[in-house]
Each structure stands twice: as C-alpha cells, then as structure tokens.
C-alpha positions, 0 to 999 in steps of 0.5 A: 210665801212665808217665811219658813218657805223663803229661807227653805228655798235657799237651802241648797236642798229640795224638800217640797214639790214647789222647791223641785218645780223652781229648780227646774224652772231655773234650770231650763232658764239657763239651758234653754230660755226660749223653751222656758219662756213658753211655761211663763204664766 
C-alpha cells in the first residue's frame, strides 16, 4: 500500500472501493466478531 493510500485511510472518508471494504470489515469486527472471523484470509 503507498503512502497516499495510507493516509486516505485515515481520513474519516470513503473514497475508494478498498476504503469501503475495510470499513465494513472493521465494522463487522466490532459488531460481530465470530462472523468476521469467517472472511479472514
């Protein structure tokens, strides 16, 4: 991941479809970790 990515990530904002994909992932972790433990790679 680059730098520009990094700090994006940070943000408070979703601009790209990886930013939307780890904010869910972090959300399912704090609502659900059993579920989210399933998707693990």
């Amino acid at each position: 991941m680059d730098k520009k990515i990094k700090q994006r990530l940070g943000d408070g904002k979703i601009n790209t479809s990886f930013e939307m994909i780890e904010d869910q992932e972090e959300k399912l972790w704090e609502t659900n970790p059993m579920e989210a433990l399933r998707y693990e790679k």
